[in-house]
C-alpha positions in Angstrom: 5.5 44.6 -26.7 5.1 45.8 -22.7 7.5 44.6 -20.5 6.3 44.0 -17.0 8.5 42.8 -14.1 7.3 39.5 -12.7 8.5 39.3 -9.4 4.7 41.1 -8.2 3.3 37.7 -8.2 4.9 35.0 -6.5 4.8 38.4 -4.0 1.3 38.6 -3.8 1.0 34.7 -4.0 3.0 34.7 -0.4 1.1 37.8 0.9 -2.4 37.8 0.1 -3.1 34.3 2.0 -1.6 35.4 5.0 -3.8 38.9 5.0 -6.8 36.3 4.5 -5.9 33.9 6.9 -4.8 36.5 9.8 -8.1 38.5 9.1 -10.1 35.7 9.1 -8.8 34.6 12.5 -8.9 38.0 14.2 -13.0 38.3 13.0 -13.4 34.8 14.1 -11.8 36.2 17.5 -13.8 39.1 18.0 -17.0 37.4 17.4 -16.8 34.9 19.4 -16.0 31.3 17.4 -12.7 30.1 18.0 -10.6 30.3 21.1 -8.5 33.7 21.8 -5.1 32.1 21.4 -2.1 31.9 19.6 -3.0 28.5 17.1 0.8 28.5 16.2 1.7 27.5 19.8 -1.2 26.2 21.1 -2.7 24.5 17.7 -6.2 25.6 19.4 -7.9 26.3 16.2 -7.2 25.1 12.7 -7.1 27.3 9.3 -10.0 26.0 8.2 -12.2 26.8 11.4 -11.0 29.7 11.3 -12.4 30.9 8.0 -15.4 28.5 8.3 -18.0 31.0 9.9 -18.9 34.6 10.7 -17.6 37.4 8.5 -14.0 36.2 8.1 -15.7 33.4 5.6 -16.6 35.6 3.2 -13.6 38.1 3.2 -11.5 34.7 3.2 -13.3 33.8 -0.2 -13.2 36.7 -1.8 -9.0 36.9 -1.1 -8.2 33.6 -1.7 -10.5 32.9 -4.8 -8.4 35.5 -6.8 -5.9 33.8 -5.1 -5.8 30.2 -6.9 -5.9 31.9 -10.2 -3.0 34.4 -9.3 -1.1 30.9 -8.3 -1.7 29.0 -11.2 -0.5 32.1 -13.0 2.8 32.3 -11.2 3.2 28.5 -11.8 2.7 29.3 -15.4 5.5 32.2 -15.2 7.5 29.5 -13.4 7.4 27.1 -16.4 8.6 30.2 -18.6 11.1 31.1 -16.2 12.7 27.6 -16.8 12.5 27.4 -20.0 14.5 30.4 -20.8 17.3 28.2 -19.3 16.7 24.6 -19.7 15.0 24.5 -23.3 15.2 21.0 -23.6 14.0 19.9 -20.5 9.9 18.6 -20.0 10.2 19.0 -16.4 8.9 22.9 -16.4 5.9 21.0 -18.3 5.2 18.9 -15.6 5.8 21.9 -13.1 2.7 23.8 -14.5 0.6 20.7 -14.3 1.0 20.0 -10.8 1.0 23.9 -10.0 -2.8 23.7 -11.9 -3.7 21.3 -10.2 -2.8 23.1 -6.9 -4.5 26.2 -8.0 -7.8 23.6 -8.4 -8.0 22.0 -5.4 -7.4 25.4 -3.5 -10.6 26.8 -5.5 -11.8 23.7 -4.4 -11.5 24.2 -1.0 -12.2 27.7 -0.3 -15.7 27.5 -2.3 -16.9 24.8 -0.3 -15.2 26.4 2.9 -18.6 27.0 5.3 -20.6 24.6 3.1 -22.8 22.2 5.5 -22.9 18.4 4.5 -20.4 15.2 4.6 -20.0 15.3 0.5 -18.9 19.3 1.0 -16.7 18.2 3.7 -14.9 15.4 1.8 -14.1 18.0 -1.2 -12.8 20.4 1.4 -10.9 18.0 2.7 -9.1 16.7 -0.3 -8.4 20.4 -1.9 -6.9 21.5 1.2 -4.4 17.9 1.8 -4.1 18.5 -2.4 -3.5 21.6 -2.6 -0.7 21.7 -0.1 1.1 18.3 -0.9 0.9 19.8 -4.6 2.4 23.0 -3.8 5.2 21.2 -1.7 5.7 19.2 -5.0 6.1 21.8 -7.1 8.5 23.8 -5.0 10.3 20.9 -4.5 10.4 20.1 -8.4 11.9 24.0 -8.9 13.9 23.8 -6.2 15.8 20.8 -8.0 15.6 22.4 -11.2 16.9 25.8 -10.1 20.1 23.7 -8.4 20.9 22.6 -11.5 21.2 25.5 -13.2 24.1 26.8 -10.5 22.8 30.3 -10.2 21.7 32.5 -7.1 23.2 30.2 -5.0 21.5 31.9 -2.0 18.1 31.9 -2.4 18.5 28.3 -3.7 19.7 27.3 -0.3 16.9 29.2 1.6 14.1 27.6 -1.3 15.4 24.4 -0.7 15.3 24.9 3.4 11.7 25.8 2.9 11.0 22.5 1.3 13.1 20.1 4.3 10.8 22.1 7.4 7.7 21.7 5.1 8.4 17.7 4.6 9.6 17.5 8.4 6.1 18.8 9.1 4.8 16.3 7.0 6.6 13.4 8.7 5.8 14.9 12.2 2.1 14.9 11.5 2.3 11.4 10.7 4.1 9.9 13.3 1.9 12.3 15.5 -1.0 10.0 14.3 0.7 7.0 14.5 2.4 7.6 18.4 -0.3 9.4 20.5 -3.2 8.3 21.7 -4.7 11.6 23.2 -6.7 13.1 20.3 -7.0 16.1 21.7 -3.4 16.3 21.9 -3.1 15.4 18.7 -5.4 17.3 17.1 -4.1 20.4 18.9 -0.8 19.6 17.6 -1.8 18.6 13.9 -3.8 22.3 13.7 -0.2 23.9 15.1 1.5 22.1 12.0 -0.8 23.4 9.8 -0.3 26.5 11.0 3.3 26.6 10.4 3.2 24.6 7.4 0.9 27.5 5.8 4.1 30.3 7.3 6.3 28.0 5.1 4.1 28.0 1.9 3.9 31.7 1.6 7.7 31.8 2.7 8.3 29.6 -0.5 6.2 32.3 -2.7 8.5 35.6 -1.1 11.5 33.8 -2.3 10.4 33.0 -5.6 10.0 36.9 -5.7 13.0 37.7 -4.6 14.1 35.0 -6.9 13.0 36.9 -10.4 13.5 40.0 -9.0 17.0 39.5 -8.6 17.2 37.9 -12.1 15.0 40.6 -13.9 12.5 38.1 -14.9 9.8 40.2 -16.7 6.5 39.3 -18.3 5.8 40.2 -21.7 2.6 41.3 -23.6 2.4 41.8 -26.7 -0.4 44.0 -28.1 
């Protein structure tokens, strides 16, 4: 049996979107395709635009393909994780199924990132809303689990922190939609929340690394 530590991939799971998106953006600068601006203040661009075209599209596929596999793995490792200490409970069960499903509609949505065509554009549209209202759910769902259990108090605190400022995003969006009538105002402000709400989702990931490193969670292979 090797013992490896698992903390690695909830770390790579925070860091390698952020390479992709920031890279993406900055090649999308240079040649000319979005705005030279700060999106997370001025909401000029969105994510999506700014991996759709040019040579950021591919780097941003080839990082974040990997990418939904190396999530649905550390929702897997999650469900493990739990189980060690609530052996009874179905709930890690249920954790893994909505982390898989996240992982899919992410696949989902990078493949077809760049893709011409209204069908393309409905499937990108629905992995990306999916794949971040699943991942909300399923830090939320640990997040109530890992309460429960009483232990690192801290990071419980920050993990559940994540999950209020990533709802309140939510909400904002909606009333956003609901209150304003400029949509250019809105849509700049929508593409700032999604901008944010993607700092918050790899935030979520660094602390569930900090979370097993501190607890010495380790995967296990046996040969």
């Amino acid at each position: 049996m090797i013992a490896w530590p698992a903390w690695p991939v909830p770390l790579a799971c925070g860091l390698v979107p952020a390479v992709a998106v920031l890279l993406a953006w900055a090649l999308s600068i240079d040649a000319g395709l979005i705005p030279d601006c700060l999106p997370w203040f001025e909401g000029c661009t969105s994510i999506s635009r700014a991996a759709r075209h040019g040579h950021g599209n591919p780097l941003f596929k080839l990082l974040m393909l990997p990418c939904a596999l190396l999530q649905v793995c550390h929702w897997a490792l999650a469900r493990e994780w739990l189980r060690l200490r609530l052996p009874d409970s179905k709930a890690p069960n249920v954790l893994l199924a909505v982390g898989i499903l996240a992982g899919a509609a992410l696949a989902a949505y990078v493949t077809y990132l760049g893709t011409e065509g209204a069908f393309y554009g409905r499937i990108r549209r629905f992995g990306f809303s999916i794949y971040f209202g699943a991942t909300f759910i399923a830090f939320l769902l640990f997040v109530r689990l890992l309460l429960s259990l009483k232990v690192h108090a801290a990071i419980a605190r920050s993990m559940l922190a994540i999950c209020a400022l990533m709802l309140a995003l939510g909400v904002t969006g909606v009333l956003v939609q609901g209150f304003l009538a400029d949509a250019g105002l809105v849509d700049r402000i929508e593409n700032a929340l999604e901008w944010h709400l993607g700092i918050f989702l790899c935030a979520g990931f660094l602390l569930h690394s900090a979370l097993w490193r501190a607890s010495s969670f380790k995967v296990r292979l046996y040969a």
